[in-house]
gemmi code that builds the backbone of each chain (N, CA, C; Angstrom):
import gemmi

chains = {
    "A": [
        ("UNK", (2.101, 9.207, 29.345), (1.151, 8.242, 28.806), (0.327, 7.616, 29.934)),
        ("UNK", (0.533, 8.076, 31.205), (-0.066, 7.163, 32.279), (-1.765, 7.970, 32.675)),
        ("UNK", (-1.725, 9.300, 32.126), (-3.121, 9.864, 31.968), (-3.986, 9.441, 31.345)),
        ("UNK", (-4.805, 10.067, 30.895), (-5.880, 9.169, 29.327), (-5.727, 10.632, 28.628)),
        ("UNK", (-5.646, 10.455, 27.550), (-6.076, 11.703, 26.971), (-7.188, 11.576, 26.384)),
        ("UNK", (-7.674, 13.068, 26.584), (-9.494, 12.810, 25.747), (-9.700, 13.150, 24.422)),
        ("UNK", (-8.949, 12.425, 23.407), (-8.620, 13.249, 22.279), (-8.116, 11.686, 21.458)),
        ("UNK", (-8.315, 11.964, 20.730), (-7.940, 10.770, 19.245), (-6.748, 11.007, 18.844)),
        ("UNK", (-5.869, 9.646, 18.831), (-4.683, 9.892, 17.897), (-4.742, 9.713, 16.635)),
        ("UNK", (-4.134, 10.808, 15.799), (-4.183, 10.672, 14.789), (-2.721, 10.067, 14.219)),
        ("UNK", (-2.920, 9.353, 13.408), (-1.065, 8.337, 12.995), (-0.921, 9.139, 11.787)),
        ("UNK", (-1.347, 9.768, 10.789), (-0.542, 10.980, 9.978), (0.270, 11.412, 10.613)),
        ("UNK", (-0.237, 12.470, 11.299), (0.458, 13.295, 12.182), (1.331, 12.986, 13.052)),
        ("UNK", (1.258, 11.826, 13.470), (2.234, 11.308, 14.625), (3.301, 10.420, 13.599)),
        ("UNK", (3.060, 10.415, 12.159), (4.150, 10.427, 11.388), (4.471, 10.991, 10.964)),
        ("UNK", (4.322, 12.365, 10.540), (4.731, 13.766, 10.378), (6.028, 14.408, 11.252)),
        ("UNK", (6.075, 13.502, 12.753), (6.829, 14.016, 13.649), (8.227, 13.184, 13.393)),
        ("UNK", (8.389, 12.727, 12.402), (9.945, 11.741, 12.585), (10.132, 11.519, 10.961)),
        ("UNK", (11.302, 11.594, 10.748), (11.850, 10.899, 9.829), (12.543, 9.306, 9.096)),
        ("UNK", (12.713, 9.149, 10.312), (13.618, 7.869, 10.692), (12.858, 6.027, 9.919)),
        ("UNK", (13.547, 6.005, 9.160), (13.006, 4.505, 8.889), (13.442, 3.253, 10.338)),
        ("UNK", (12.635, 2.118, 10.233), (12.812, 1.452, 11.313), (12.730, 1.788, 12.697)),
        ("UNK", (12.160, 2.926, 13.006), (12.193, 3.308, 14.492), (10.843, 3.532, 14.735)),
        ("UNK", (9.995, 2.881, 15.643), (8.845, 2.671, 16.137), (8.352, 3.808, 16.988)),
        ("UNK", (7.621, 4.851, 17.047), (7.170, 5.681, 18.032), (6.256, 5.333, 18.656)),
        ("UNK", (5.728, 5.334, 20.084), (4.777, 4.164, 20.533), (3.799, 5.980, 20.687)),
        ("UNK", (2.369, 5.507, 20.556), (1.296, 6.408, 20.305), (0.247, 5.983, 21.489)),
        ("UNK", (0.266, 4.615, 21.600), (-0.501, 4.495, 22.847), (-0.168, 3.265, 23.246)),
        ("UNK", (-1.310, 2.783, 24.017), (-0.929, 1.850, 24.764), (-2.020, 0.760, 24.715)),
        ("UNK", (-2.014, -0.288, 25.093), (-3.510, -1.297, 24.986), (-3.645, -2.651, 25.894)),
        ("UNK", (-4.398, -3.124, 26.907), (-3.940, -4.130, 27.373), (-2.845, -4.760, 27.406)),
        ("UNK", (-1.626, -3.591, 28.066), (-0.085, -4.549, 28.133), (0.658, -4.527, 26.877)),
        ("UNK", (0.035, -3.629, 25.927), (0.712, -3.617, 24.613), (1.481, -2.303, 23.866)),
        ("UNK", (1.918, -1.917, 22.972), (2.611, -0.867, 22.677), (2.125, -0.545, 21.200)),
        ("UNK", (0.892, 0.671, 21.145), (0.598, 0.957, 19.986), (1.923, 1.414, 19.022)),
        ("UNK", (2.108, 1.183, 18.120), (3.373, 2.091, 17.059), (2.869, 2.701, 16.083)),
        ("UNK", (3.616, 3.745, 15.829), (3.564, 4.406, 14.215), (5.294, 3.658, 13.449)),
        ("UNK", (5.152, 3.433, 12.701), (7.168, 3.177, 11.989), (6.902, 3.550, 10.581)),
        ("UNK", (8.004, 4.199, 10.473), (8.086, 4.488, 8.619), (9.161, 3.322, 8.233)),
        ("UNK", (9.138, 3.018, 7.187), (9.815, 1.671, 6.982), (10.173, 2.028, 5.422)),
        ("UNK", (11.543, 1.824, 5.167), (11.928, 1.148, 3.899), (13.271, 0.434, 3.806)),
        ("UNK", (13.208, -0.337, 2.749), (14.943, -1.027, 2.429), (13.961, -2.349, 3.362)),
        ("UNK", (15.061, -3.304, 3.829), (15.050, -4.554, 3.887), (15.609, -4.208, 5.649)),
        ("UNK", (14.727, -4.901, 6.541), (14.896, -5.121, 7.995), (15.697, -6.363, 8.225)),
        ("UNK", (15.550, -6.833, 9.282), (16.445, -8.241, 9.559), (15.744, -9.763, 10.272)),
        ("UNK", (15.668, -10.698, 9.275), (15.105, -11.812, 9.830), (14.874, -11.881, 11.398)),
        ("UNK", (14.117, -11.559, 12.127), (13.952, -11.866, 13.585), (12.631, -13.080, 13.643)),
        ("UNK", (12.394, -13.146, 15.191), (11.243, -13.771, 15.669), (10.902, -13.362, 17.004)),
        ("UNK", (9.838, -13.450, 17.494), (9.587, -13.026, 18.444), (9.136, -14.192, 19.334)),
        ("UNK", (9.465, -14.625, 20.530), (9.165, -15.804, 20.864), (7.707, -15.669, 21.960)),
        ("UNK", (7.566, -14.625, 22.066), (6.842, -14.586, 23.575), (5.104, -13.521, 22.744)),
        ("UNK", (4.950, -12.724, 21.772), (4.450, -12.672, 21.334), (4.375, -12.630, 19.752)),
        ("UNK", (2.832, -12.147, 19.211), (2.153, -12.107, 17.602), (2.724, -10.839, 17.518)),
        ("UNK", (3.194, -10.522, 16.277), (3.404, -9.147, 15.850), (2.378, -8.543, 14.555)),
        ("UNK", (1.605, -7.746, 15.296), (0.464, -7.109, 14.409), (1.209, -5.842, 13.527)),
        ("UNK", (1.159, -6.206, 11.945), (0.996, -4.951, 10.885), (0.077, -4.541, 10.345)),
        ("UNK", (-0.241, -3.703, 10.803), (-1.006, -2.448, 9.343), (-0.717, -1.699, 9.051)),
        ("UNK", (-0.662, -1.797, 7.132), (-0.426, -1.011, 6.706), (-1.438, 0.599, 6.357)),
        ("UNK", (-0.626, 1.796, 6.534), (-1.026, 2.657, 6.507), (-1.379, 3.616, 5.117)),
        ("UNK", (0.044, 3.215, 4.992), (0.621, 4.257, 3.442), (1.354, 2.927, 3.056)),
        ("UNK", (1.678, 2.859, 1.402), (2.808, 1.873, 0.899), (2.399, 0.797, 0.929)),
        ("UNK", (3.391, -0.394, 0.692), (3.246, -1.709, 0.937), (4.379, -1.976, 1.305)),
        ("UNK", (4.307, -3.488, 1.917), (5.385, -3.872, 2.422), (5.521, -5.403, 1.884)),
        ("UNK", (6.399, -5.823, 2.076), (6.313, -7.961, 1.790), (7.204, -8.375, 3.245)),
        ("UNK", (5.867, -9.222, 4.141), (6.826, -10.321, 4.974), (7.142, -11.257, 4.483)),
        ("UNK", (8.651, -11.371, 4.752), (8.913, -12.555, 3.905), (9.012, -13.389, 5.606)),
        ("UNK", (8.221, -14.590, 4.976), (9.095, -15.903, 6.182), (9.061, -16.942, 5.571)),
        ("UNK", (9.481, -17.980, 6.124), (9.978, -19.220, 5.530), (9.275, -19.372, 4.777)),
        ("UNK", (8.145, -20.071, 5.272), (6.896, -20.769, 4.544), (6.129, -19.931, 3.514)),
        ("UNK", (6.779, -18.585, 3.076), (6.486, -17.997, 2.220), (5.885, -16.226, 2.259)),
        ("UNK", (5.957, -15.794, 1.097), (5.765, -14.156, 1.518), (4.495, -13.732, 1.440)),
        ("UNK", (4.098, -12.632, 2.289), (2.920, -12.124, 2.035), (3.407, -10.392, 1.881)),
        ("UNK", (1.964, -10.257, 0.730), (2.054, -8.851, 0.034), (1.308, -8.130, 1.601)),
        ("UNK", (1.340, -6.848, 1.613), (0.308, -5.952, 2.784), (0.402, -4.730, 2.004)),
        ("UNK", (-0.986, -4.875, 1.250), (-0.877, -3.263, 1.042), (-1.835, -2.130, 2.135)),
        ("UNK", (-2.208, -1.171, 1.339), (-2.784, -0.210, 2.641), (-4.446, -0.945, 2.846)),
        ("UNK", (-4.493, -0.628, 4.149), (-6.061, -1.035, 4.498), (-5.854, -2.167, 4.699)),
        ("UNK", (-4.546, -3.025, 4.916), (-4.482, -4.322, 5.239), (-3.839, -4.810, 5.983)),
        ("UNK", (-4.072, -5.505, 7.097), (-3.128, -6.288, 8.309), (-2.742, -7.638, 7.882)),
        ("UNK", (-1.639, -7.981, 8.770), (-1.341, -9.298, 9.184), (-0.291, -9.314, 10.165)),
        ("UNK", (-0.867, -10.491, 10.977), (-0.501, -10.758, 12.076), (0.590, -12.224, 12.166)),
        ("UNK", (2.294, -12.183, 11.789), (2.999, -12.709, 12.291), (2.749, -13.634, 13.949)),
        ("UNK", (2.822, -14.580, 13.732), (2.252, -15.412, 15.048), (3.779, -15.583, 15.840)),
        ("UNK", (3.659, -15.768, 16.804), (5.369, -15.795, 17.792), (6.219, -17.058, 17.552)),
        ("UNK", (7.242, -16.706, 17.543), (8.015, -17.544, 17.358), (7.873, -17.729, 15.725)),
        ("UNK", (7.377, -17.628, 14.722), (7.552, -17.534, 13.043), (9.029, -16.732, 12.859)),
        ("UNK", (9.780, -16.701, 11.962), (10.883, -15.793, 12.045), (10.471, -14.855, 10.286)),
        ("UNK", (9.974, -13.859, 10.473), (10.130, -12.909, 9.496), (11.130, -12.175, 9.217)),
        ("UNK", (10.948, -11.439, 7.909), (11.661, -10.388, 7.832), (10.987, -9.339, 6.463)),
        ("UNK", (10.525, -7.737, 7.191), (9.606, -6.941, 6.754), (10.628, -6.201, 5.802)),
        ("UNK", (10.063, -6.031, 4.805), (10.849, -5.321, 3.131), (9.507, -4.657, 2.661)),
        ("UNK", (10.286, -2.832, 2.440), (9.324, -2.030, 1.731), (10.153, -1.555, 0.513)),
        ("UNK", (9.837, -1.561, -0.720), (10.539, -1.560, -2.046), (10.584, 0.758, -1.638)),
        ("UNK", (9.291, 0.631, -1.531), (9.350, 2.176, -1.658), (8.877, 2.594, 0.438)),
        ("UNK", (9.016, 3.762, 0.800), (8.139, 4.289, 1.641), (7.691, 3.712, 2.339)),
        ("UNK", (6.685, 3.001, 3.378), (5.525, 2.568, 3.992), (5.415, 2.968, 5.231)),
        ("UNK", (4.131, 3.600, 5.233), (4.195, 3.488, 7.537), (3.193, 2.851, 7.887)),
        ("UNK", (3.380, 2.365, 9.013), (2.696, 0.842, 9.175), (2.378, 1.340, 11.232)),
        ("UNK", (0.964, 0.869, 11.599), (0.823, 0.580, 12.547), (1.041, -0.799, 13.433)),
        ("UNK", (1.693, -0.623, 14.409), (2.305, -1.911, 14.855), (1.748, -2.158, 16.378)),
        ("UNK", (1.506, -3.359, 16.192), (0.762, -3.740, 18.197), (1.726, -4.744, 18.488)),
        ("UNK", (2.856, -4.509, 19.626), (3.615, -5.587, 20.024), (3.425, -5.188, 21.460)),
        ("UNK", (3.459, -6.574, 22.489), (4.020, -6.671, 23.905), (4.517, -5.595, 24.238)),
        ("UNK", (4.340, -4.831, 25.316), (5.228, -3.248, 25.648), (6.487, -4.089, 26.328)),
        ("UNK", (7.573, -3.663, 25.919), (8.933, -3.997, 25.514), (9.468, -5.002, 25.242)),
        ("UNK", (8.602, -5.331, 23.266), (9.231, -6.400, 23.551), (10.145, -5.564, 22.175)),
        ("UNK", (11.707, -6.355, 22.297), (12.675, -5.784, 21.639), (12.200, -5.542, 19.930)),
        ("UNK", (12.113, -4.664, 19.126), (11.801, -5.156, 17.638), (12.704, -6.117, 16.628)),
        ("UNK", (14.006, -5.773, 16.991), (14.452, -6.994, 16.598), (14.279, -8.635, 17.031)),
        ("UNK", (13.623, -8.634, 18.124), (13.706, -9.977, 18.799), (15.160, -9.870, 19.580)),
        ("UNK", (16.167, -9.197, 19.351), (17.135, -9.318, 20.378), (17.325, -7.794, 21.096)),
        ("UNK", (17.234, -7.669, 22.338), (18.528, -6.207, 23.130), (18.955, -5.900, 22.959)),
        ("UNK", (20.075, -6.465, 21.878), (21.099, -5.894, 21.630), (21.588, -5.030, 20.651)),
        ("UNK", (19.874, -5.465, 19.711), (20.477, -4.747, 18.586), (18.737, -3.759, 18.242)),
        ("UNK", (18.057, -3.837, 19.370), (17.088, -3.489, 19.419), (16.609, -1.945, 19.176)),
        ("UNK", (15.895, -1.518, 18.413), (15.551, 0.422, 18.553), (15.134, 0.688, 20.080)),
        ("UNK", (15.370, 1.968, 20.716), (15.037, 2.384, 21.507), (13.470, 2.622, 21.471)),
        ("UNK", (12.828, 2.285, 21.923), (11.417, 2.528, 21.824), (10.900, 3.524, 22.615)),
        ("UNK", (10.790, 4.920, 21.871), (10.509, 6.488, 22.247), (9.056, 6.842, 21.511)),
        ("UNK", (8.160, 7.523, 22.884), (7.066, 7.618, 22.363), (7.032, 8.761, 21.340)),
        ("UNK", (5.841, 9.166, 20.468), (6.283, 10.084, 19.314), (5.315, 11.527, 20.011)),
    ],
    "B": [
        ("UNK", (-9.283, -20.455, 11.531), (-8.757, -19.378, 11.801), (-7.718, -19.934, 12.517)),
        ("UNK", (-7.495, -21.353, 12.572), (-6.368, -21.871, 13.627), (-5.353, -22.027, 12.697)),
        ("UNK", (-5.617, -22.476, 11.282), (-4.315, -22.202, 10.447), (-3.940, -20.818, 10.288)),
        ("UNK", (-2.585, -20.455, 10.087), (-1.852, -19.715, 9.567), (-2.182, -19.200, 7.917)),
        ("UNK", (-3.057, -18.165, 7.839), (-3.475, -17.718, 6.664), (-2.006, -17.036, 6.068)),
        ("UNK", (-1.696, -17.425, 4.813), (-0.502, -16.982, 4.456), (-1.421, -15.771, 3.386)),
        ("UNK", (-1.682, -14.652, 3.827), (-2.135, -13.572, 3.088), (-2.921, -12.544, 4.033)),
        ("UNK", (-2.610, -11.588, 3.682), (-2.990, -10.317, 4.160), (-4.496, -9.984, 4.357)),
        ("UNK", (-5.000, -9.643, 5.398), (-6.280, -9.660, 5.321), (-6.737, -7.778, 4.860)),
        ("UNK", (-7.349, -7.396, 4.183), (-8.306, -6.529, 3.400), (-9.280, -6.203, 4.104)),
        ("UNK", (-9.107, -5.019, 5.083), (-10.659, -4.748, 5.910), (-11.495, -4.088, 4.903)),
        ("UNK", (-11.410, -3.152, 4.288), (-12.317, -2.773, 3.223), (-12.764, -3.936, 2.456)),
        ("UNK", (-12.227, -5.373, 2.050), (-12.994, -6.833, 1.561), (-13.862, -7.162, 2.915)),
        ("UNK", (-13.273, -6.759, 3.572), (-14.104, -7.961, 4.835), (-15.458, -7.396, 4.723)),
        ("UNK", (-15.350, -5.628, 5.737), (-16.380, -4.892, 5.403), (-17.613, -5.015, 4.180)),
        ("UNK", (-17.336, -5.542, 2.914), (-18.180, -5.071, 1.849), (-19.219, -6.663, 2.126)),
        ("UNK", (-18.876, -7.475, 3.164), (-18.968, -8.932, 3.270), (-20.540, -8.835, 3.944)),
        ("UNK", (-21.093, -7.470, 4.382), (-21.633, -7.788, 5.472), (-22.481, -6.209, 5.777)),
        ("UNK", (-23.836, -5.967, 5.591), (-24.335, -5.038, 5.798), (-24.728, -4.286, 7.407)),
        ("UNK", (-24.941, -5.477, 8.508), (-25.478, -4.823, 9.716), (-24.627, -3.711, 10.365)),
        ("UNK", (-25.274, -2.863, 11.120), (-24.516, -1.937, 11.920), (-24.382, -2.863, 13.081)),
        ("UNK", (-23.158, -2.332, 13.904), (-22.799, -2.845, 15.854), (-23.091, -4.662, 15.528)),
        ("UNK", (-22.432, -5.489, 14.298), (-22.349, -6.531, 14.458), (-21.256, -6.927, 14.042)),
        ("UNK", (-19.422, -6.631, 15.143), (-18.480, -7.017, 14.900), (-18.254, -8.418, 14.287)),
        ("UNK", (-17.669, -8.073, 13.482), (-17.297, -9.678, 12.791), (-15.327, -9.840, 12.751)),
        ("UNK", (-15.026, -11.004, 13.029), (-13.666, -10.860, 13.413), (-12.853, -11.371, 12.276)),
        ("UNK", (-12.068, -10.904, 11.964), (-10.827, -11.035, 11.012), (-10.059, -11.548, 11.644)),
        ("UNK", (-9.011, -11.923, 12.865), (-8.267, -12.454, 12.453), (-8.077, -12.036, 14.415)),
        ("UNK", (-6.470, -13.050, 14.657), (-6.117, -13.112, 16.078), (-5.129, -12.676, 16.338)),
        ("UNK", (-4.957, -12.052, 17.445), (-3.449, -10.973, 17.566), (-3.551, -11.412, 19.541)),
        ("UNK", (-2.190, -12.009, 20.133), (-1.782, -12.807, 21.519), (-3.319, -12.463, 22.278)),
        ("UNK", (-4.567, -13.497, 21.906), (-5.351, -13.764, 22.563), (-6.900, -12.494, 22.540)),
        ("UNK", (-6.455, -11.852, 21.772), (-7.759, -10.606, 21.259), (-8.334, -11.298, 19.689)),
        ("UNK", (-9.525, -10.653, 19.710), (-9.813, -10.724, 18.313), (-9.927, -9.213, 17.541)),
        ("UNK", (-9.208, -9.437, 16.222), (-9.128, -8.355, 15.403), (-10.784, -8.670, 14.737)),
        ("UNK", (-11.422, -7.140, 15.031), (-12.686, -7.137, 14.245), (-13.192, -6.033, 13.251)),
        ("UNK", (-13.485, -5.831, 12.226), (-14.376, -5.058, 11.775), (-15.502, -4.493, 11.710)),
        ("UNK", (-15.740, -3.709, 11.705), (-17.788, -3.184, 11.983), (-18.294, -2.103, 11.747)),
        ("UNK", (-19.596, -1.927, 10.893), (-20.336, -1.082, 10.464), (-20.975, -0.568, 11.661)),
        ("UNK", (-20.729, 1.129, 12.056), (-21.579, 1.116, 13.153), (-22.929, 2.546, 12.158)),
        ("UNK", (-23.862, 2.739, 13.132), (-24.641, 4.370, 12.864), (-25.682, 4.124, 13.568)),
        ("UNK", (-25.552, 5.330, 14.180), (-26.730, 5.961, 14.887), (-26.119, 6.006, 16.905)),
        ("UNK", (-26.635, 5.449, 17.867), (-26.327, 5.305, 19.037), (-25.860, 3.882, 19.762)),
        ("UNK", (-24.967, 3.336, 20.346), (-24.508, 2.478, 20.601), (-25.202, 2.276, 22.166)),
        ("UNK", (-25.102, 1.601, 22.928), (-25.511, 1.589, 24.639), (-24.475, 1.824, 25.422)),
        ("UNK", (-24.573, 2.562, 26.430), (-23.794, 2.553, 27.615), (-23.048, 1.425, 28.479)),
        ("UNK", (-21.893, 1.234, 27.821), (-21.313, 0.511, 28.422), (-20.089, 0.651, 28.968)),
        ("UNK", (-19.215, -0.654, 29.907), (-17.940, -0.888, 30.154), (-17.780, -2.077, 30.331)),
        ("UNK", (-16.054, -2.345, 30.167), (-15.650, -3.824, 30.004), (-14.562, -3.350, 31.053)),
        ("UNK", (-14.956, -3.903, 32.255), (-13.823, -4.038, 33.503), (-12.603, -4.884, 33.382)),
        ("UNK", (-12.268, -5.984, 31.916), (-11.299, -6.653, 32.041), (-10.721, -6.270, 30.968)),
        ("UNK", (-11.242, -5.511, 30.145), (-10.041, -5.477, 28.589), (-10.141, -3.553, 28.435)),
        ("UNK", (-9.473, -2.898, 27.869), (-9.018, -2.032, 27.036), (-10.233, -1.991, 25.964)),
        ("UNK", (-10.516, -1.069, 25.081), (-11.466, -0.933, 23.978), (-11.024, -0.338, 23.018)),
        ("UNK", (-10.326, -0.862, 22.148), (-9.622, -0.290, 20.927), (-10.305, -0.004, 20.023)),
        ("UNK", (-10.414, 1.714, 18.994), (-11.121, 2.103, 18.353), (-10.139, 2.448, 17.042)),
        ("UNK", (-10.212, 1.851, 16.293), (-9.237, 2.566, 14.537), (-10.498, 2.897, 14.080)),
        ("UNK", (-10.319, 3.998, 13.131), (-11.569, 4.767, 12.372), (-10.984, 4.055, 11.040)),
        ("UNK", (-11.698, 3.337, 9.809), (-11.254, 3.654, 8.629), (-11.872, 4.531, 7.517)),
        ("UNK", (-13.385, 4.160, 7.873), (-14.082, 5.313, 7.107), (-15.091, 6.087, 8.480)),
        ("UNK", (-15.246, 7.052, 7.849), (-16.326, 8.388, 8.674), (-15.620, 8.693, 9.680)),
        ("UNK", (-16.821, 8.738, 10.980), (-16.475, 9.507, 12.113), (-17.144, 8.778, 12.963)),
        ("UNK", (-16.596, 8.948, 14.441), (-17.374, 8.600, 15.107), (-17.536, 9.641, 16.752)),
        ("UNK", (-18.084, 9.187, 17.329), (-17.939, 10.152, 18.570), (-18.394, 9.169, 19.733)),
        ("UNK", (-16.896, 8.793, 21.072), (-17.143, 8.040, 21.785), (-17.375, 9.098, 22.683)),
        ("UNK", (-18.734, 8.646, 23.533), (-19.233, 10.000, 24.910), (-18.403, 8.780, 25.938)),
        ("UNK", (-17.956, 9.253, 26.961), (-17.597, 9.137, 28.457), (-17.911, 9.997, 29.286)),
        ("UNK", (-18.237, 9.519, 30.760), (-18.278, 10.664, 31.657), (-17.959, 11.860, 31.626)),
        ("UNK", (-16.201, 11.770, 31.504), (-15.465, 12.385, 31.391), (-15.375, 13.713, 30.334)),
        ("UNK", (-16.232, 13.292, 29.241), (-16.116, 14.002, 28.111), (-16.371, 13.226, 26.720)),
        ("UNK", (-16.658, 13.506, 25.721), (-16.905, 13.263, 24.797), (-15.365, 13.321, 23.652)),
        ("UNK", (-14.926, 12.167, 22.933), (-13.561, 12.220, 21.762), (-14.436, 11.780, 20.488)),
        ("UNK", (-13.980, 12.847, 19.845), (-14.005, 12.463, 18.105), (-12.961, 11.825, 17.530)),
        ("UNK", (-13.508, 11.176, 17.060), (-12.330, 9.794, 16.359), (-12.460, 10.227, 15.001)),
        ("UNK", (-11.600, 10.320, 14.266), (-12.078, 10.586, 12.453), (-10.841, 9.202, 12.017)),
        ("UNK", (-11.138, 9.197, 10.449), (-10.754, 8.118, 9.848), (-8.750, 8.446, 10.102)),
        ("UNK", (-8.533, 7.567, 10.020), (-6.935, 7.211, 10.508), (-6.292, 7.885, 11.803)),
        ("UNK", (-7.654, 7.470, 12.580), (-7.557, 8.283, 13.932), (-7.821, 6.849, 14.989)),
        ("UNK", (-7.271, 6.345, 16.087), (-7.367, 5.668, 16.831), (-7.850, 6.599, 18.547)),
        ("UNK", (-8.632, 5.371, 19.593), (-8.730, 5.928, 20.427), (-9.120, 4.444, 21.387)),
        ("UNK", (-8.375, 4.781, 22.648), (-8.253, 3.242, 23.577), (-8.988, 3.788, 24.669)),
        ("UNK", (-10.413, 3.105, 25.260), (-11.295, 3.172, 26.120), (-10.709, 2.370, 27.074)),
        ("UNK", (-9.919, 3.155, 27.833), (-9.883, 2.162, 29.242), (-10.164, 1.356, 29.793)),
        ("UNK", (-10.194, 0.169, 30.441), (-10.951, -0.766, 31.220), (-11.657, 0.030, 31.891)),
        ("UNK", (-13.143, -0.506, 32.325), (-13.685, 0.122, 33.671), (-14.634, 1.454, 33.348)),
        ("UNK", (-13.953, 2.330, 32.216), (-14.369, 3.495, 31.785), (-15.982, 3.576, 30.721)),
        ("UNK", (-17.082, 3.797, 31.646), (-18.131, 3.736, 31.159), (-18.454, 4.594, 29.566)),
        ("UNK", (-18.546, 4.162, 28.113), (-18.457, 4.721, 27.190), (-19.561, 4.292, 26.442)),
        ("UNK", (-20.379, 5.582, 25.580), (-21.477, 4.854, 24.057), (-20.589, 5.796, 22.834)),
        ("UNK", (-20.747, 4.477, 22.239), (-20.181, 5.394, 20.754), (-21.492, 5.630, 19.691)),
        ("UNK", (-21.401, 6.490, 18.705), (-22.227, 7.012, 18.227), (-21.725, 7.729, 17.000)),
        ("UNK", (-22.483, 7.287, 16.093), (-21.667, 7.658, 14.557), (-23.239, 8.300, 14.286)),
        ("UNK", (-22.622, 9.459, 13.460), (-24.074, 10.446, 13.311), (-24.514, 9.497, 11.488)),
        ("UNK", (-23.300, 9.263, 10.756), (-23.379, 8.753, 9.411), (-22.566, 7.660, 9.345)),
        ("UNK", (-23.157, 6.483, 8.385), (-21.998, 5.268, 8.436), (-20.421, 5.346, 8.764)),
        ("UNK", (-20.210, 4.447, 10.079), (-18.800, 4.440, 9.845), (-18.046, 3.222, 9.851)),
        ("UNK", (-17.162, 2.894, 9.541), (-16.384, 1.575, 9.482), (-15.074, 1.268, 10.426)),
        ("UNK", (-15.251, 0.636, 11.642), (-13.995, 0.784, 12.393), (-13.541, -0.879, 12.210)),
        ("UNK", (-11.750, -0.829, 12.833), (-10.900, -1.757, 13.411), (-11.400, -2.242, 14.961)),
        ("UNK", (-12.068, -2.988, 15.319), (-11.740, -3.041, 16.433), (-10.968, -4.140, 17.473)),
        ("UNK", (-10.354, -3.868, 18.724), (-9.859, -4.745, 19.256), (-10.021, -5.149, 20.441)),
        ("UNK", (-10.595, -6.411, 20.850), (-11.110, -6.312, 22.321), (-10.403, -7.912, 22.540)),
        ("UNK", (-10.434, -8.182, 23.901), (-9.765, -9.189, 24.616), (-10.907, -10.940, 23.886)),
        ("UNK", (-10.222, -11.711, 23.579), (-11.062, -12.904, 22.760), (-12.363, -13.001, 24.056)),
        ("UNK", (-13.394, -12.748, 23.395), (-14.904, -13.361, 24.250), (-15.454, -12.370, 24.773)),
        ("UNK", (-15.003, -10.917, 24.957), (-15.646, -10.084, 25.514), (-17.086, -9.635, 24.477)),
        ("UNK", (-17.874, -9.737, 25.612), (-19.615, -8.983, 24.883), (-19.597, -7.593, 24.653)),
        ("UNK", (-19.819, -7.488, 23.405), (-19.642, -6.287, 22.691), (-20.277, -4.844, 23.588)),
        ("UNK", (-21.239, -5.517, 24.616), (-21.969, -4.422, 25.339), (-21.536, -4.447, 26.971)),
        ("UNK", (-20.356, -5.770, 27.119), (-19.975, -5.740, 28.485), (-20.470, -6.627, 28.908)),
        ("UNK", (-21.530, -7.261, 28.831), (-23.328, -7.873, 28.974), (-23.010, -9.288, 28.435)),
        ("UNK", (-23.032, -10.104, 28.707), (-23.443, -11.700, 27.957), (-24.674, -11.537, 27.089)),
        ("UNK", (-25.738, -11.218, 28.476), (-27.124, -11.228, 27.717), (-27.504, -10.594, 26.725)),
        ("UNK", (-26.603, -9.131, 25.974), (-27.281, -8.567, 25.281), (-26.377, -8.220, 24.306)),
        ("UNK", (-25.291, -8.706, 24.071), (-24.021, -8.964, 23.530), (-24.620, -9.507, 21.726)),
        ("UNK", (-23.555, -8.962, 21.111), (-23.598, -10.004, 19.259), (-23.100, -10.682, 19.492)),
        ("UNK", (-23.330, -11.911, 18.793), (-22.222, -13.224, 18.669), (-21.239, -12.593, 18.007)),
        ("UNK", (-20.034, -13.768, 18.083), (-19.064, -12.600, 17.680), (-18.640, -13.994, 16.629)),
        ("UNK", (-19.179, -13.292, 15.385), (-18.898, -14.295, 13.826), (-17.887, -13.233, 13.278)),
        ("UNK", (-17.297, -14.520, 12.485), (-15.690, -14.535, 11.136), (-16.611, -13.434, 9.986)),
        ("UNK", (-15.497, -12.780, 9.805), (-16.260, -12.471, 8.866), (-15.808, -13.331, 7.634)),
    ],
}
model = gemmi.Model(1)
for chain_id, residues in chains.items():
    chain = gemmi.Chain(chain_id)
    for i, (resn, *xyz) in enumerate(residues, 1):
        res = gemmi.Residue()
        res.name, res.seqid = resn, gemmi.SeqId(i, " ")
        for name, pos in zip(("N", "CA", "C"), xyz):
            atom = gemmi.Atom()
            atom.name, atom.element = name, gemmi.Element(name[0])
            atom.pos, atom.b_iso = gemmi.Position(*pos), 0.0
            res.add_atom(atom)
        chain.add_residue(res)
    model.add_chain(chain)
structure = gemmi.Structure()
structure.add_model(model)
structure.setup_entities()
C-alpha cells in the first residue's frame, strides 16, 4: 500500500474477496486514515472510540446505530458519522457492506483486546 | 452542523438540492475534513493540494482523473485517493456525482483565489 496505484478501487469486488462478517479489509488509505470494506450482520458490541469520528457508508443493506441518545436508520447511498467518544453499537437485521474511514489503527472495537486484526483485502 | 444530527445523511437527497457542476457542497464532518457532494462535467483545472489527500467516491457516472503519471478511471462504486502534492484535473465526459473528501478549508483548486466557497448543502 506504500506505492500509489493508478487504478480505482472498486468496493464490490474488494467485497467479493471475503466472507467474514465484522472484519474490516482496509482498501486504502487517506490522510492518516484507514479506508474499509466490512460485511456486517447480527448485532456488534457497544464500543466508543475516544480519539476519533467513525465514518459509515452504507453500500448494500441497511444497518441501525444504535446509541444512547437514540438510533439512526443508514440505508444505501447514506452515511453517518459517529463523533468520538459517543458509544454505539452497529446492527444489520439482514446482510450489509458498509464503507468505513477510521484513524489507521484505531482498534474497531475501541479495545486491543478484543479488536479484529485489520488485514488489507 | 455543530449539533449532532441524529439521522443519516442521503447523498442522492443532498445532490437533487443543487444543480451547478465543480460546486462542492458539504454534508457533514468526519475528525476535521469535510464530507462533500458534487456535480461535476466537462474539464476541471490543473491542480494540487500539498497538505491534504484528495478523496474521490464515484456514485453516479464516470469520471477520469489525468495525473502526470497517467490517467485512472473511476466508475460508480469505485473510489480513488490523489495524493498530497500530486498534480491532478478531473474530467467527466457526462454528468457525474461524487463523495468527496478533503481536509476542512482546503480550495477546491488548491488556490484561495480561484477556489468555490465551500456551502452546506
Amino acid at each position: 500500500m506504500n506505492q500509489i496505484p493508478l487504478s480505482a478501487i472498486n468496493l464490490a469486488q474488494k467485497l467479493e474477496t471475503f466472507p467474514e462478517h465484522w472484519q474490516p479489509r482496509v482498501v486504502g488509505r487517506f490522510n492518516g486514515h484507514d479506508l474499509m470494506v466490512v460485511k456486517v450482520k447480527g448485532e456488534f458490541v457497544w464500543h466508543q472510540h475516544d480519539d476519533t469520528d467513525d465514518f459509515f457508508l452504507v453500500l448494500r443493506g441497511r444497518i441501525t446505530i444504535r446509541m444512547r441518545a437514540g438510533d439512526v436508520e443508514v440505508g444505501p447511498g447514506e452515511l453517518f458519522v459517529v463523533p468520538r467518544g459517543m458509544e454505539h453499537c452497529p446492527v444489520a437485521q439482514e446482510e450489509a457492506h458498509l464503507l468505513l474511514i477510521e484513524r489507521a489503527g484505531t482498534p474497531n472495537t475501541g479495545d486491543e483486546a478484543t479488536a479484529a486484526v485489520r488485514r488489507d483485502a
